[in-house]
C-alpha positions in Angstrom: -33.3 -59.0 -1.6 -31.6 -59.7 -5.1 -32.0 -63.5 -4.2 -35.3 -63.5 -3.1 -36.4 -62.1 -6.5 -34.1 -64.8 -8.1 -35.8 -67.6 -6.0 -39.2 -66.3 -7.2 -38.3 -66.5 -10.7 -37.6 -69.2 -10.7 -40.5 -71.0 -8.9 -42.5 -69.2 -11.5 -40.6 -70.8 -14.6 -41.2 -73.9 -12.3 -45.0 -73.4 -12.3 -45.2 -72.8 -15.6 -43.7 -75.8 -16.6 -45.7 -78.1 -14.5 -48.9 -76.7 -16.2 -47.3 -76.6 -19.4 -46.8 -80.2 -18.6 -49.8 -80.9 -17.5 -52.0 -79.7 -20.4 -49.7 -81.5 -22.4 -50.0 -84.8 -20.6 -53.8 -84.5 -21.0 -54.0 -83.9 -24.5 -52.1 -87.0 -24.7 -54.1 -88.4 -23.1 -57.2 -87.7 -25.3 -55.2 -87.9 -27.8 -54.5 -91.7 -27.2 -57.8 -92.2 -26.6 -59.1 -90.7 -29.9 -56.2 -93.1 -32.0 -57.0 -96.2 -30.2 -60.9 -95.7 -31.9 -59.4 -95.1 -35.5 -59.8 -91.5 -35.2 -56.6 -90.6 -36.3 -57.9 -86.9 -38.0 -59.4 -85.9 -34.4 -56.4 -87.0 -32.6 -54.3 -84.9 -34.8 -57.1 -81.8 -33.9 -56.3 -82.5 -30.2 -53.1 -83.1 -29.9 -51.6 -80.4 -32.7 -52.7 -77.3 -30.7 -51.7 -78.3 -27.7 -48.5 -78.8 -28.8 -48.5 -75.5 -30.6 -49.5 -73.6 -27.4 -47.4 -75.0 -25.6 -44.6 -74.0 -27.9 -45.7 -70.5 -27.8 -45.7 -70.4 -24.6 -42.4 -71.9 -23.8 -41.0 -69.1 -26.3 -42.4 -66.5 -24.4 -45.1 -65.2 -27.1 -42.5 -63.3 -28.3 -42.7 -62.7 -32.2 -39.1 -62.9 -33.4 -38.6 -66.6 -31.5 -38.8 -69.2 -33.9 -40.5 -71.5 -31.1 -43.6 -68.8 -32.0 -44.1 -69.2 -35.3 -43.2 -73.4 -35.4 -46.4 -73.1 -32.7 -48.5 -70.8 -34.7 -47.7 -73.8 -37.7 -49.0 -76.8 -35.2 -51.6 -74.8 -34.0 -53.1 -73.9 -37.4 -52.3 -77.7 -38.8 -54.0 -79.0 -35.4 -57.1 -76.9 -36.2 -56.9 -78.0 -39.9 -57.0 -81.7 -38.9 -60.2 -80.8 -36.7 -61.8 -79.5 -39.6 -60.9 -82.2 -41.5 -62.1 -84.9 -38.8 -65.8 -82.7 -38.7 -66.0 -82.8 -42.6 -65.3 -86.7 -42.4 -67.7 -86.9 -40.0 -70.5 -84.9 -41.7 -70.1 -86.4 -44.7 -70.1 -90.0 -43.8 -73.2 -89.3 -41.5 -74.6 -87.9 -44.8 -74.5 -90.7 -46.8 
């Protein structure tokens, strides 16, 4: 029964991974996109969270991992870089 459990676990972790992968690949993706049109502060918003999710995840959401708190740092810088990209936005459309 032991190695059932084991076989599980580790599809799981495999699953994981794939979607992990995934999400990644396709904030790449739009990512790419978003750079190849000069957008280089919306690309950052993309791409930036993603990554930082993705690092949380990967550690587990666990507090004390430092692959936690290096996500929570993308994450934030990602959303930073959106906010930057909107104000850039706004205030070129004002003008």
């Amino acid at each position: 029964m032991a190695v059932v459990r084991e076989i599980t676990f580790w599809e799981d972790f495999a699953m994981w991974i794939a979607v992990l992968g995934l999400i990644l690949l396709l904030g790449a993706a739009s990512a790419i996109n978003q750079a190849r049109k000069g957008r280089w502060y919306t690309a950052g918003g993309v791409l930036l969270p993603i990554l930082g999710v993705d690092l949380m995840l990967f550690g587990g959401v666990e507090r004390h991992t430092s692959f936690f708190w290096l996500g929570v740092l993308l994450a934030v810088a990602g959303f930073g870089m959106e906010f930057m990209a909107y104000w850039r936005t706004r205030a070129s459309g004002a003008e």
